[in-house]
MILOFI-334067 format. One record per residue (C-alpha): residue number from 0; x, y, z; chain. Coordinates in pm, whole numbers. Example, Ala and Ser with C-alpha at 12.3 -4.5 7.8 and 13.67 -1.06 7.14 Angstrom:
# MILOFI-334067
<rec seq="0" xx="1230" yy="-450" zz="780" mol="A"/>
<rec seq="1" xx="1367" yy="-106" zz="714" mol="A"/>
This chain:
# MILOFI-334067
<rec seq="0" xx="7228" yy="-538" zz="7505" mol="A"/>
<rec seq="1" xx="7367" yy="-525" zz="7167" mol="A"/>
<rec seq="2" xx="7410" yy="-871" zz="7071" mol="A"/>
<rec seq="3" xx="7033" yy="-885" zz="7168" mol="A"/>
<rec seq="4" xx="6923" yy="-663" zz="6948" mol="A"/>
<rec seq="5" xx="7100" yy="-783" zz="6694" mol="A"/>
<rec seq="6" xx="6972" yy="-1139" zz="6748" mol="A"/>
<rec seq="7" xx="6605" yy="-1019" zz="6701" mol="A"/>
<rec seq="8" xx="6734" yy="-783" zz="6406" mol="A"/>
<rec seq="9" xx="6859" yy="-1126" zz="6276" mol="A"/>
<rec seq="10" xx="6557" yy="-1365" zz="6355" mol="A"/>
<rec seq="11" xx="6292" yy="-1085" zz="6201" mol="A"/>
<rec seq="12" xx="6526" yy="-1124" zz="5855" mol="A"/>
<rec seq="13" xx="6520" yy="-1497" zz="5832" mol="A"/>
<rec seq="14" xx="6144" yy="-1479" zz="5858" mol="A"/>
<rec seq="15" xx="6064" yy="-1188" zz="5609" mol="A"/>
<rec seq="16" xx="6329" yy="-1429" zz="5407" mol="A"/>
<rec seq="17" xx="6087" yy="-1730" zz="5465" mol="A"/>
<rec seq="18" xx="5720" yy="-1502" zz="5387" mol="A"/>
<rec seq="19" xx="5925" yy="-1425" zz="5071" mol="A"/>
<rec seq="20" xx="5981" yy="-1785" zz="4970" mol="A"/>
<rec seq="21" xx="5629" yy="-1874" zz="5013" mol="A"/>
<rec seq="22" xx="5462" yy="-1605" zz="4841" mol="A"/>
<rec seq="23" xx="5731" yy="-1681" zz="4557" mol="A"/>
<rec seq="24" xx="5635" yy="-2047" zz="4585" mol="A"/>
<rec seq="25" xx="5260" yy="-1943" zz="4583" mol="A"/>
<rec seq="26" xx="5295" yy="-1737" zz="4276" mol="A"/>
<rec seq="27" xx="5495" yy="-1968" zz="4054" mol="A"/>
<rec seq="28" xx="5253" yy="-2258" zz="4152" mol="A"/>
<rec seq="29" xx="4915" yy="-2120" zz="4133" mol="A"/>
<rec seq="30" xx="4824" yy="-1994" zz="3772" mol="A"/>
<rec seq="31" xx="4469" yy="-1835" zz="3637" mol="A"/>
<rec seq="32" xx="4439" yy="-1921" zz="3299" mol="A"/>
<rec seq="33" xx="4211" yy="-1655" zz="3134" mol="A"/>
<rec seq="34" xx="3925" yy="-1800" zz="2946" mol="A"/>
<rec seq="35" xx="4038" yy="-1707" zz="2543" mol="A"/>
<rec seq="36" xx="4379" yy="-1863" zz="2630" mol="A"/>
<rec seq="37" xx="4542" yy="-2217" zz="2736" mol="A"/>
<rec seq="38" xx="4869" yy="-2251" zz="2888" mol="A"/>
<rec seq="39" xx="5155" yy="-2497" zz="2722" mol="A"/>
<rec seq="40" xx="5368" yy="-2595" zz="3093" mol="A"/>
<rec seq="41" xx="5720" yy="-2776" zz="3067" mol="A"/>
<rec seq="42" xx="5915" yy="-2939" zz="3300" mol="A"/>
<rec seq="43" xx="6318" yy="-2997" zz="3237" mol="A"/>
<rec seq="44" xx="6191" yy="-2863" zz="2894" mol="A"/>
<rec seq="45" xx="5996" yy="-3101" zz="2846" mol="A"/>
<rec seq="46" xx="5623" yy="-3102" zz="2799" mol="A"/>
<rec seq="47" xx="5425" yy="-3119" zz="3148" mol="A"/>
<rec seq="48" xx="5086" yy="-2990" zz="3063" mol="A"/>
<rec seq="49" xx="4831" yy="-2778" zz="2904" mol="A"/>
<rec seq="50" xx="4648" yy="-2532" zz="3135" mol="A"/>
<rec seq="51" xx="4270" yy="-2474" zz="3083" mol="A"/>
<rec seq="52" xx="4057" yy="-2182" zz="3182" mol="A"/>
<rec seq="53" xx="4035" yy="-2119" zz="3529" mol="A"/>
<rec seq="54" xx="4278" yy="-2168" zz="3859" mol="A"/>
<rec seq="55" xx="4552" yy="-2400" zz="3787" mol="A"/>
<rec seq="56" xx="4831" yy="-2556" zz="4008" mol="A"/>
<rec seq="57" xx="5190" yy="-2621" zz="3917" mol="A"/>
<rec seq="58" xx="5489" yy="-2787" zz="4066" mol="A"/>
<rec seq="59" xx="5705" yy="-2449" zz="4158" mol="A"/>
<rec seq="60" xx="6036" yy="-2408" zz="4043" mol="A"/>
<rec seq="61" xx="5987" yy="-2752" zz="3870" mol="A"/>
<rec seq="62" xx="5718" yy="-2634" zz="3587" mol="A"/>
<rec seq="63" xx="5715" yy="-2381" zz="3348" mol="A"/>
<rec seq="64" xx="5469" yy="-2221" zz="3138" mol="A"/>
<rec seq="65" xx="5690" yy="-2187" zz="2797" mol="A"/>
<rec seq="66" xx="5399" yy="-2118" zz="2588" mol="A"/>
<rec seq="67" xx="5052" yy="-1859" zz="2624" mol="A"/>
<rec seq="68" xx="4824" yy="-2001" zz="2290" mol="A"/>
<rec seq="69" xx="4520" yy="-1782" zz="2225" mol="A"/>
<rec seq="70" xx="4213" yy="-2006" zz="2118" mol="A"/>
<rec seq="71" xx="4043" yy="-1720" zz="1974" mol="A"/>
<rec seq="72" xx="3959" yy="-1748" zz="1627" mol="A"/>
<rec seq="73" xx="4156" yy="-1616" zz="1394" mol="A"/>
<rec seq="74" xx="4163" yy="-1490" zz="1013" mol="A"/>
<rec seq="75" xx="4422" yy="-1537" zz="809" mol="A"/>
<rec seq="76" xx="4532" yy="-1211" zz="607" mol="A"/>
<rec seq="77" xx="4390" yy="-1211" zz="284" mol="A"/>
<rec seq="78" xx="4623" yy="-1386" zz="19" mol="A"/>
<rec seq="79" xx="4616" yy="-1361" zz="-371" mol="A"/>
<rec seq="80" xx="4760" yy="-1645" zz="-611" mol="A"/>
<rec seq="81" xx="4751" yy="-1732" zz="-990" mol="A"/>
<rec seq="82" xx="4561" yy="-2088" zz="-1120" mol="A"/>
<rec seq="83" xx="4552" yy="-2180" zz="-1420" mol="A"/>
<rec seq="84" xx="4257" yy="-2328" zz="-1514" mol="A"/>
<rec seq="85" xx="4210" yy="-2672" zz="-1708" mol="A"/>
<rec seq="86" xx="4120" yy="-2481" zz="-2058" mol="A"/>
<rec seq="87" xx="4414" yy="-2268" zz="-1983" mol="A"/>
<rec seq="88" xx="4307" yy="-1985" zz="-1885" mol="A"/>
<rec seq="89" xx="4517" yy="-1740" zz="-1609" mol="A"/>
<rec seq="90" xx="4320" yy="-1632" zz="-1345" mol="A"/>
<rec seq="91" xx="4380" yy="-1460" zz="-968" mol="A"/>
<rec seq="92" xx="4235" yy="-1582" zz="-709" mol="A"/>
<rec seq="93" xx="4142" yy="-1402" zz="-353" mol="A"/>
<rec seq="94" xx="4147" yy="-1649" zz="-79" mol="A"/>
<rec seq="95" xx="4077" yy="-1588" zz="328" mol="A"/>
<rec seq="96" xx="4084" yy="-1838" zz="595" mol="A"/>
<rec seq="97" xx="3984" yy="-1880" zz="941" mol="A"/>
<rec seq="98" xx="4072" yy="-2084" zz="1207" mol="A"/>
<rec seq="99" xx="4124" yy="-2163" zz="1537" mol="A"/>
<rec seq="100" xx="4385" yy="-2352" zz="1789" mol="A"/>
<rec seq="101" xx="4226" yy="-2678" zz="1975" mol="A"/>
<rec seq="102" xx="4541" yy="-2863" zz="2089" mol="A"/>
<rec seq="103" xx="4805" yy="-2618" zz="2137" mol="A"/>
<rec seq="104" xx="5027" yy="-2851" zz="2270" mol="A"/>
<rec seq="105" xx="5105" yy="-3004" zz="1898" mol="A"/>
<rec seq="106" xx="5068" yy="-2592" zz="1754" mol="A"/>
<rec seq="107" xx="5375" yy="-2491" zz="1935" mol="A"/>
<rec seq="108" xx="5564" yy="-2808" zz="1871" mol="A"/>
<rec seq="109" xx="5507" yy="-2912" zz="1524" mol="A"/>
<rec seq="110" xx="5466" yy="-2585" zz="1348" mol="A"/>
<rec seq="111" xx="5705" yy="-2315" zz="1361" mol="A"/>
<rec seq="112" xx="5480" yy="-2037" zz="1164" mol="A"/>
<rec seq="113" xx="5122" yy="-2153" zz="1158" mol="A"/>
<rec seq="114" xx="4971" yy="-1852" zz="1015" mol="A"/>
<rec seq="115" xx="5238" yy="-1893" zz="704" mol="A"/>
<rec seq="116" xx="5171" yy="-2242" zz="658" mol="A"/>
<rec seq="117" xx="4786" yy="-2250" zz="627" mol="A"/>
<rec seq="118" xx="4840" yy="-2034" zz="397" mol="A"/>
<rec seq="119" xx="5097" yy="-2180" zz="170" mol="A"/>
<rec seq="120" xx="4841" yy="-2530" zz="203" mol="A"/>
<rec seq="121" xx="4573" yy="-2278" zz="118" mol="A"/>
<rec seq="122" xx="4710" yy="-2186" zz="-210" mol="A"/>
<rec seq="123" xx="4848" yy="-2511" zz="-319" mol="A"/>
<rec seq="124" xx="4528" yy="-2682" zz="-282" mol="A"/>
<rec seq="125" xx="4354" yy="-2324" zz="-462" mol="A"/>
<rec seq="126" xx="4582" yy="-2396" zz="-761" mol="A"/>
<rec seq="127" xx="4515" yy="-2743" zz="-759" mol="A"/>
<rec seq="128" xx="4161" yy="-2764" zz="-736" mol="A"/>
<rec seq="129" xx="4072" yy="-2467" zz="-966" mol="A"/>
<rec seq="130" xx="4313" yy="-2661" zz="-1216" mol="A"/>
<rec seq="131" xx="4032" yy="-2966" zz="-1264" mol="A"/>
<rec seq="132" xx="3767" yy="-2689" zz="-1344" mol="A"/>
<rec seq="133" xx="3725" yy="-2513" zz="-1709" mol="A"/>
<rec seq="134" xx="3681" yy="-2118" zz="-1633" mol="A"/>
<rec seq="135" xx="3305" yy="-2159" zz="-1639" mol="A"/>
<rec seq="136" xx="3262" yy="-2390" zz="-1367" mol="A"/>
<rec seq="137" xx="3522" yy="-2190" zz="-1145" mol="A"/>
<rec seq="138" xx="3320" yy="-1935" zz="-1171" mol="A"/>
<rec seq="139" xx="2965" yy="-2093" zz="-1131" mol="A"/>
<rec seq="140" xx="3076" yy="-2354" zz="-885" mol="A"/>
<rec seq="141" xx="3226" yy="-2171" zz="-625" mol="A"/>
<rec seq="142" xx="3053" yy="-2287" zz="-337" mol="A"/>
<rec seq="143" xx="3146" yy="-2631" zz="-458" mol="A"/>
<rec seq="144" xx="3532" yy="-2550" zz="-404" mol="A"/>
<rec seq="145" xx="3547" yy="-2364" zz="-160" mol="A"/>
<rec seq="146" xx="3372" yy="-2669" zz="24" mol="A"/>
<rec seq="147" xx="3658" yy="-2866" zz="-132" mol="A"/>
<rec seq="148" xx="3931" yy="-2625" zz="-10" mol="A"/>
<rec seq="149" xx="3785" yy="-2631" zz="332" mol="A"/>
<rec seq="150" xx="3784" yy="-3017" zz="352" mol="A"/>
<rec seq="151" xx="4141" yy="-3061" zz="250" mol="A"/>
<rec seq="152" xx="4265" yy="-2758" zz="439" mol="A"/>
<rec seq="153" xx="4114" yy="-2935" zz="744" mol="A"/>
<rec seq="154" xx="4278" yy="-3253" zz="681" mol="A"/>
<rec seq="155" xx="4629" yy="-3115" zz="573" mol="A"/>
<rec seq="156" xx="4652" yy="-2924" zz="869" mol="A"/>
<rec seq="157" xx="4490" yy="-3153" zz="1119" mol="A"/>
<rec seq="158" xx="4850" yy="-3265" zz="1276" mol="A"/>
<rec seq="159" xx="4882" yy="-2946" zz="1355" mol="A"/>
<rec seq="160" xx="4586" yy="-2903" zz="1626" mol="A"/>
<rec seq="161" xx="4356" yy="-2663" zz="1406" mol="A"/>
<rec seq="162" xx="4056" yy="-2620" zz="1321" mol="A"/>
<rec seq="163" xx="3953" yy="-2473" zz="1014" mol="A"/>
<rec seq="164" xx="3638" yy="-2299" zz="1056" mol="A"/>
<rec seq="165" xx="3561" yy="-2093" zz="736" mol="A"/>
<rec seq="166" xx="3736" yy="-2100" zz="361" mol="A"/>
<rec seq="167" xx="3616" yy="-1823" zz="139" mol="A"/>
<rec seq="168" xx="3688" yy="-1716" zz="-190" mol="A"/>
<rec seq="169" xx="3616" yy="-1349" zz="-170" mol="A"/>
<rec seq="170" xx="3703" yy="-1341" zz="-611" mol="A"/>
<rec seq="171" xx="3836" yy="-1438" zz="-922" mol="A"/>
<rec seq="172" xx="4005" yy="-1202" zz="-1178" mol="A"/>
<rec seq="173" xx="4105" yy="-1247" zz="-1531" mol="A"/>
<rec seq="174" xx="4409" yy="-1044" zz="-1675" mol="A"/>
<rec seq="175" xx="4286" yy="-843" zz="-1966" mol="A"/>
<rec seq="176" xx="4305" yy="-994" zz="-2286" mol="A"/>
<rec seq="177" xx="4140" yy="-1261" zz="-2154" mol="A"/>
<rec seq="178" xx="3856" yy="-1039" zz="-2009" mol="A"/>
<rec seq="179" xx="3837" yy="-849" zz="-2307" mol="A"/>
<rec seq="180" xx="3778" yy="-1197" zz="-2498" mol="A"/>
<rec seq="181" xx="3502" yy="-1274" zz="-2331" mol="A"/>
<rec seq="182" xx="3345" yy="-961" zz="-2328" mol="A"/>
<rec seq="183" xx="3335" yy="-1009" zz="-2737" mol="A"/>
<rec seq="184" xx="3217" yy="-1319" zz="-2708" mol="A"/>
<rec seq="185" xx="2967" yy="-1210" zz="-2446" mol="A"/>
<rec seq="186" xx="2866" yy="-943" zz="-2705" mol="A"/>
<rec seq="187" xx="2850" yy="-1189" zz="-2974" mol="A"/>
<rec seq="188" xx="2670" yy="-1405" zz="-2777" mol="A"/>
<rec seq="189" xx="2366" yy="-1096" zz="-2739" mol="A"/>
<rec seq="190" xx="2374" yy="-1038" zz="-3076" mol="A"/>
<rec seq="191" xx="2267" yy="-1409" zz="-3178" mol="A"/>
<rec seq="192" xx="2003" yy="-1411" zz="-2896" mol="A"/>
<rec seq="193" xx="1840" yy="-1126" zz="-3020" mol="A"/>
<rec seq="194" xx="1865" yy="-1212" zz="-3373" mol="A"/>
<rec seq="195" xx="1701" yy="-1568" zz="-3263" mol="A"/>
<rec seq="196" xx="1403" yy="-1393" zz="-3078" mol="A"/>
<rec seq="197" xx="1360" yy="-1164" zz="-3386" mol="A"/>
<rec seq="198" xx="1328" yy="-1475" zz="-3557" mol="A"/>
<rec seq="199" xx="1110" yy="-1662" zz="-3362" mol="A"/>
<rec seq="200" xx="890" yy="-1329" zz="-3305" mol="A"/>
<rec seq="201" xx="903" yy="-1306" zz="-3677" mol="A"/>
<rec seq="202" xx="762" yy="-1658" zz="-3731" mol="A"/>
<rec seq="203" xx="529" yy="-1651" zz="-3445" mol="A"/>
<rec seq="204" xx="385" yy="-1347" zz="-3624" mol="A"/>
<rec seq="205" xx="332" yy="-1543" zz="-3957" mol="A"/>
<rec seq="206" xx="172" yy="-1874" zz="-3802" mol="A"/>
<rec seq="207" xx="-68" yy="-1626" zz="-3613" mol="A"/>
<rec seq="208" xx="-153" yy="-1454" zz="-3915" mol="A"/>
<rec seq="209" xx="-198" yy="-1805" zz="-4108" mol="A"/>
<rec seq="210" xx="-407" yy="-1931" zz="-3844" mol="A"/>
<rec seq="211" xx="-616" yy="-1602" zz="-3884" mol="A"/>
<rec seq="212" xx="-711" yy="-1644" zz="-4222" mol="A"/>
<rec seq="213" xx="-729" yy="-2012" zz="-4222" mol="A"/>
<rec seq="214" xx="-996" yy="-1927" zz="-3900" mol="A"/>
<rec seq="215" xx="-1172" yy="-1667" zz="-4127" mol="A"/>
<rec seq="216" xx="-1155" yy="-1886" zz="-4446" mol="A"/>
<rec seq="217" xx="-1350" yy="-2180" zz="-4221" mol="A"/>
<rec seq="218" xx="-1615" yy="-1919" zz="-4106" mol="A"/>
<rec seq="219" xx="-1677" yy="-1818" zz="-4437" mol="A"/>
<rec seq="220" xx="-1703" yy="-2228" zz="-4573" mol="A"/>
<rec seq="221" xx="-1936" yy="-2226" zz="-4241" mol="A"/>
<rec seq="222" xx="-2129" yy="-1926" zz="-4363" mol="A"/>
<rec seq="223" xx="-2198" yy="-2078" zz="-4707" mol="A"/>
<rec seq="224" xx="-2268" yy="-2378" zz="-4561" mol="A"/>
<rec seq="225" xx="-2531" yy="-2275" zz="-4336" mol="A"/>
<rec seq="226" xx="-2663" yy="-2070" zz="-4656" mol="A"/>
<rec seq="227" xx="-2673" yy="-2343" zz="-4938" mol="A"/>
<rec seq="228" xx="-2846" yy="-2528" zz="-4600" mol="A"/>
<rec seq="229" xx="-3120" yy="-2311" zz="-4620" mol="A"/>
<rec seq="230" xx="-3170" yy="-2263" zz="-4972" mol="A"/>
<rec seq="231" xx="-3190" yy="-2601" zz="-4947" mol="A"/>
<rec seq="232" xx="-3421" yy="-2642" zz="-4690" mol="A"/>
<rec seq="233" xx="-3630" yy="-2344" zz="-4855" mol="A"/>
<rec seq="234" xx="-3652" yy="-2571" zz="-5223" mol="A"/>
<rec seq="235" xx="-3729" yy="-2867" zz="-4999" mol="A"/>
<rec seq="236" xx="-4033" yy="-2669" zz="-4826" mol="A"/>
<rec seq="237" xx="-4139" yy="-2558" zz="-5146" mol="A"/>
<rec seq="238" xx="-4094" yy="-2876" zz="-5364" mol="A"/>
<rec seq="239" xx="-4297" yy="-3055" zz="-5041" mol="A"/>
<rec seq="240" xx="-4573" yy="-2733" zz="-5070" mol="A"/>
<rec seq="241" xx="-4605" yy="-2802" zz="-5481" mol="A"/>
<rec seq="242" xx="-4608" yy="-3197" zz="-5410" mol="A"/>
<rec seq="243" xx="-4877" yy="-3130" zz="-5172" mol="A"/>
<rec seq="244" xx="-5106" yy="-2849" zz="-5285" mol="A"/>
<rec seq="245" xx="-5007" yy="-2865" zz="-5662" mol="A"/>
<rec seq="246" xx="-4884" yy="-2613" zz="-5873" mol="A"/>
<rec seq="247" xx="-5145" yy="-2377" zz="-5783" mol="A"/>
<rec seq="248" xx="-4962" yy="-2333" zz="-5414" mol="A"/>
<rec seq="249" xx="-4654" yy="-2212" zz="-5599" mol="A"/>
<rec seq="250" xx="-4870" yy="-2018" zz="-5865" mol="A"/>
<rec seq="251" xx="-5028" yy="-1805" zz="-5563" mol="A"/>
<rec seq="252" xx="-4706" yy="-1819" zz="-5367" mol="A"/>
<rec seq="253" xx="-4566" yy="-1643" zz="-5670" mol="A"/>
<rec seq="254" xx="-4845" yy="-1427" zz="-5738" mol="A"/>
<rec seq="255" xx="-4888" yy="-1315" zz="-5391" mol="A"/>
<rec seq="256" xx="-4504" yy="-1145" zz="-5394" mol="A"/>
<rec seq="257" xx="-4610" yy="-956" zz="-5706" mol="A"/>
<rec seq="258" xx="-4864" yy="-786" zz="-5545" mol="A"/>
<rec seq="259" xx="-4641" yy="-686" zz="-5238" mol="A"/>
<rec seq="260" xx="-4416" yy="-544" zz="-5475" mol="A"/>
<rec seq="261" xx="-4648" yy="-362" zz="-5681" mol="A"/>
<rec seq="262" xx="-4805" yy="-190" zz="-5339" mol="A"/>
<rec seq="263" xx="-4437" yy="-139" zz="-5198" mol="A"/>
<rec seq="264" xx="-4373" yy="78" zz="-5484" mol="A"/>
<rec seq="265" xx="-4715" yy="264" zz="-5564" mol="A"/>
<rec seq="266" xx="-4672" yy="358" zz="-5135" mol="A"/>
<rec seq="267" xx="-4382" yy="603" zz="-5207" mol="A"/>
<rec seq="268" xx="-4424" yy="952" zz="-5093" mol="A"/>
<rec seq="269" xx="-4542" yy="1199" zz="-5369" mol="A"/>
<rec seq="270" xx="-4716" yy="1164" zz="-5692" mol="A"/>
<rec seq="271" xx="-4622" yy="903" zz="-5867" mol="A"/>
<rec seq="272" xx="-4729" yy="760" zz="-6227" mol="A"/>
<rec seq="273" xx="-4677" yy="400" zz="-6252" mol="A"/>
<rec seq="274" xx="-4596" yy="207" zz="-6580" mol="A"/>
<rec seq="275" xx="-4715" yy="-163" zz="-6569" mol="A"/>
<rec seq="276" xx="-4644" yy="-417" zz="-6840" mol="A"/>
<rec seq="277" xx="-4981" yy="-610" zz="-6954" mol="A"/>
<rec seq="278" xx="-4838" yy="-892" zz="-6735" mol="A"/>
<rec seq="279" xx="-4814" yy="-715" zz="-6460" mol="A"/>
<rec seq="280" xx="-5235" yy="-650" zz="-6439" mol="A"/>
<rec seq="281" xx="-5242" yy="-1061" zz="-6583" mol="A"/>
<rec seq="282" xx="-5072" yy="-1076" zz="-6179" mol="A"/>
<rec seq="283" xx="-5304" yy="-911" zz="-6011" mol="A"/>
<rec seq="284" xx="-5595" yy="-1069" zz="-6171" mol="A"/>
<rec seq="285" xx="-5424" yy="-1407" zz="-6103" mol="A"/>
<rec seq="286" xx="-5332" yy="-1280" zz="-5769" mol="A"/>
<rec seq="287" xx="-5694" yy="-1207" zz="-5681" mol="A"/>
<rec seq="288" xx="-5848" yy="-1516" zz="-5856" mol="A"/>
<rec seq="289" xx="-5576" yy="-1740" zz="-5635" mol="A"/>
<rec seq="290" xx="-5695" yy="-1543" zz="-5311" mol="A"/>
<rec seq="291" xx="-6058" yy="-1536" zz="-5423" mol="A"/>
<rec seq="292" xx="-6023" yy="-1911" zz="-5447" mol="A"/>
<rec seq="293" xx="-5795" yy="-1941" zz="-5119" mol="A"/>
<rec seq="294" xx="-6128" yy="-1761" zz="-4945" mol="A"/>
């Protein structure tokens, strides 16, 4: 009775033995991949495969996965190196990079510290580039290289299995004395723009004032103009009137005024004695002969 128990104790052992092995076998070849990572799989240390997202199978006990690569993007810690520029001047320039992993299979294999090296190509290719710029162009061409600093980032690092998404240059200080200079010459640079528009506002004033009295001077040559016109016109009227009445049209003409000036002064208000020269009378009598004969 014994050995028959200990038969089936026996027999149950060898198959929990053999569930154990293929759960074991199940769980070293089946492998979910989550979707933000890909799996680097080796075989005799060697390289196998490269896992996608999903459900994958493996040879058990054969394969390995050596490597979990995240293909999330990443951002490089901000980094801070000196460039010199090409008119010499020192500046510091804030740099930040981001990328991501497409093949990871050449990541893990070619590049011991990836994070270290893009950023090592980063600045060399910072120093370099900002080194065929004067200071003014570095600082109004910026877009301009940080395009160029993304290009060649991408192609120095392209071996590598990496993308490089985004370059930035977040800024770009000067040390002091060179700040300082430029300040001044900032300042200086002010003073002779306002001192120019003074000027100019100065001369603007004087051609607008010239242009005033040469504009009033032509009225007034207009005026007299259009006044020696009409005495003119007047002496041509009259020279026509004597030409074609005779001298007795400008006698009465003449006459006829004397009387309106005689009555324009004897109708003032109040009592009035009025002095006429012997002439005067000789006018009215003329005056009244002309208009007797005009009748």
């Amino acid at each position: 009775m014994d050995e028959i128990i200990i038969g089936i104790g026996g027999g149950n052992i060898v198959l929990l033995l053999l569930a154990a092995f293929l759960i074991l076998t199940v769980l070293r070849g089946v492998k979910i991949v989550p979707q933000s990572e890909k799996y680097v799989v080796e075989r005799f240390g060697r390289l196998q495969s490269v896992l996608g997202p999903g459900i994958n199978f493996i040879v058990p006990f054969l394969d390995r996965v050596r490597h979990k690569v995240s293909i999330l993007e990443r951002q490089l810690p901000t980094a801070s190196q000196d460039a010199i520029t090409s008119d010499n001047v020192l500046v510091q320039v804030e740099t930040s990079v981001f990328y991501r992993i497409l093949e990871p299979e050449k990541t893990v294999y070619r590049i011991r510290d990836v994070d270290a090296a893009i950023a090592t190509t980063v600045a060399g290719i910072v120093r370099a580039g900002i080194g065929e710029m004067e200071l003014d162009e570095v600082q109004s061409n910026r877009q301009q290289l940080i395009s160029q600093i993304k290009q060649q980032v991408a192609d120095a690092v392209d071996d590598w299995g990496i993308e490089v998404t985004r370059a930035e240059i977040l800024d770009v200080n000067l040390d002091a004395a060179t700040r300082e200079a430029m300040l001044q010459q900032l300042n200086a640079e002010r003073a002779r723009r306002a001192q120019v528009t003074e000027a100019e506002g100065t001369r603007r004033a004087v051609e607008l004032q010239a242009d005033a009295e040469l504009y009033a001077a032509q009225k007034a040559a207009e005026a007299r103009r259009v006044s020696a016109d009409a005495e003119a016109y007047a002496t041509e009227v009259v020279a026509k009137a004597i030409k074609e009445n005779g001298i007795e049209a400008a006698q009465y003409q003449v006459a006829l005024k004397q009387v309106e000036a005689l009555t324009a002064v004897g109708a003032g208000e109040g009592k009035q004695t009025i002095i006429l020269p012997a002439h005067a009378l000789d006018a009215f009598g003329d005056a009244f002969k002309l208009l007797k004969g005009k009748a």
